[in-house]
C-alpha positions, 0 to 999 in steps of 0.5 A: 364707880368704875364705869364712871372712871371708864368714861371719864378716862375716855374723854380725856382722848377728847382734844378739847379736854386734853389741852386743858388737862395740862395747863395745871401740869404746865403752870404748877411745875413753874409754880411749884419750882419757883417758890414751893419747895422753898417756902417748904423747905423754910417752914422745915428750918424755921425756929417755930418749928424747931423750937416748938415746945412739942418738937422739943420734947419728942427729941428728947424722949427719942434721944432717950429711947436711943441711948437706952436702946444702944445699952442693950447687950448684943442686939442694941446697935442692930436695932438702933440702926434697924429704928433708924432705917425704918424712921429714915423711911417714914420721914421720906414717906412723910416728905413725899406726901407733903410735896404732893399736897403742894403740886395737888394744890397748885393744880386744883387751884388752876383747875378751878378757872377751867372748871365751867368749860371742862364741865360744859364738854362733859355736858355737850358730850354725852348729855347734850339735852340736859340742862344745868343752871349751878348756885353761888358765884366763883367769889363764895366758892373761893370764899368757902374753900379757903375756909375750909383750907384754913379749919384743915390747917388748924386741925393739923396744927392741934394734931401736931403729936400726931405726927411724930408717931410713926404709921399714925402720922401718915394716915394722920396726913392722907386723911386731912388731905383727902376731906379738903380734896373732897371737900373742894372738888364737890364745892367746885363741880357742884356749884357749877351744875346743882342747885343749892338743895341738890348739891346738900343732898349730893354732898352727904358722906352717904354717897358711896360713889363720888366718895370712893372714887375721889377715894381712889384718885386721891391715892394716886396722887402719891404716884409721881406726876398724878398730883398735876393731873388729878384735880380735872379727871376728878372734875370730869368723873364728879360731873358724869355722876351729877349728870347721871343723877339728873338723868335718873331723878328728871331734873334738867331735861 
């Protein structure tokens, strides 16, 4: 795994590779300021959220806990303030992870139209005489990804409680995040260089490698400015590992 991000790593230098890795950091930030962040803000103070029945309820009983808290001789107002300082936190954590998800998905969106040319300097590269002829259609991928998208969203909507339990709602949010980033990444890529038998076998959670690593650069994408650019390197580091594949089963040279 860490010698695939090694040379993946090292082909982002590659010029035909570096312009294109900053046409989604381009146009996302265009995107993201125009109308992310407020059609983000709008779902925050919107009436079905703030009047939601479970949003409700989770205010009264904090409000509740609050007030019972604050009762407590001596050692009450300390930790009302400590609780407060701590849920400031989460909300910010909360917030930060949210506005990744939103520049991820702008950038994956981009990535996905330079994805058979990203995948074609990979090839030419380092694997010149392997042959690749991919399944499906840029329609179904799309088809497909949205799909998933919403199923995700919907999950996320059942899981609503979920999110006002602090640590819980975090991991909640990253796991949610991470199956539709794995999820589209390998639809993306593998389309475009397996066969439809090859990509069902290669998408099996038994694969340690794509998994782990997509693992890895997902969480990285809480670091500023990494959401713009993690949809190509995950691109590039998923088709070294198609390649390798291929090379070591004979298939496509």
């Amino acid at each position: 795994m860490l010698r695939l991000f090694w040379k993946t790593l090292l082909d982002l230098k590659n010029p035909r590779i570096l312009w294109r890795l900053f046409i989604p950091f381009l146009i996302s930030m265009v995107l993201v300021s125009l109308m992310g962040y407020s059609a983000f803000a709008l779902f925050l103070s919107s009436d079905w959220l703030s009047q939601n029945p479970v949003v409700l309820e989770v205010e009264a009983t904090a409000t509740s806990a609050e007030q019972w808290l604050a009762g407590l001789p001596v050692v009450g107002g300390m930790l009302v303030s400590i609780i407060g300082f701590m849920m400031m936190l989460l909300v910010g954590l909360m917030g930060l992870l949210m506005g990744s998800y939103l520049v991820l998905l702008m950038a994956m969106v981009i990535t996905g139209f330079m994805t058979d040319s990203l995948i074609k300097v990979v090839r030419d590269r380092h694997y010149p005489e392997q042959e690749y002829f991919g399944h499906g259609h840029f329609f179904g991928l799309i088809m497909q990804i949205t799909g998933f998208g919403l199923l995700m969203l919907l999950v996320m909507l059942l899981g609503l409680p979920l999110f006002f339990i602090p640590v819980v709602n975090l991991l909640w949010v990253w796991l949610l995040g991470f199956l539709f980033f794995r999820y589209a990444l390998l639809l993306d890529v593998g389309q475009v260089i397996l066969d439809e038998a090859d990509y069902r076998e290669l998408k099996s959670w038994r694969h340690w490698i794509p998994t782990g690593g997509l693992m890895i650069l997902y969480t990285l994408t809480l670091v500023p400015l990494v959401s713009f650019f993690a949809p190509v390197i995950g691109v590039i580091y998923l088709a070294h590992w198609m390649f390798e594949d291929q090379q070591a089963r004979g298939v496509g040279s």
